[in-house]
C-alpha positions in Angstrom: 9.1 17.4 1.9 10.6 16.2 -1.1 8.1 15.2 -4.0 8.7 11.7 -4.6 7.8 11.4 -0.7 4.5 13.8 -0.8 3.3 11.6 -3.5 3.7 8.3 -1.8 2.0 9.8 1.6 -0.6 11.1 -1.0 -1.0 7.5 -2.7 -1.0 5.3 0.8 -3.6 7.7 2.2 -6.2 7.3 -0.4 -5.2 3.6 -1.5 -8.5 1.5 -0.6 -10.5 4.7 -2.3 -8.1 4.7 -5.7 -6.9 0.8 -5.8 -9.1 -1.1 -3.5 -6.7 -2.0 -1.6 -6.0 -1.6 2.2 -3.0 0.4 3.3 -0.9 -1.2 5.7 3.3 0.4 6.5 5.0 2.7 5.0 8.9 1.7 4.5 8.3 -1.9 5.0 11.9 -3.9 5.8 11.7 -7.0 3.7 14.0 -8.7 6.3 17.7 -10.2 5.7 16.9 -13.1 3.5 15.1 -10.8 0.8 16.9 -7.6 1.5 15.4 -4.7 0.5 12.4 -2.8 1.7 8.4 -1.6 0.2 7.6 1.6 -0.2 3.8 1.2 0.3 2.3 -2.2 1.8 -1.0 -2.8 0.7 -3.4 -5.9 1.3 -6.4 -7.0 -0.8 -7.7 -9.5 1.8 -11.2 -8.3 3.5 -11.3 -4.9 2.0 -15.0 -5.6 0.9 -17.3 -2.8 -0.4 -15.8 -3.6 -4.1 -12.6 -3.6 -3.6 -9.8 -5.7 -5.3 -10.7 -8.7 -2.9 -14.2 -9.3 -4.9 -12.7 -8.2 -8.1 -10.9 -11.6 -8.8 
């Protein structure tokens, strides 16, 4: 596994722990309008327990 790739499975398994922020897809496709595509989708919305949703 190539290391750029073994840090991002790294990063979007422990993402609520080290950002407070729920993981969501890997890869995401933006769609045709925006073109494009996320490496890591997150979401701050109902994360709780101090997480970046009670932060703002």
């Amino acid at each position: 596994m190539p290391v750029e790739r073994e840090l991002q499975t790294l990063i979007e398994r422990n993402m609520e722990a080290m950002l407070g922020v729920r993981f969501l897809a890997s890869e995401f496709t933006m769609g045709e309008r925006h073109g494009g595509r996320m490496d890591s989708l997150p979401t701050c919305g109902g994360v709780g327990r101090g997480g970046a949703a009670r932060r703002r």
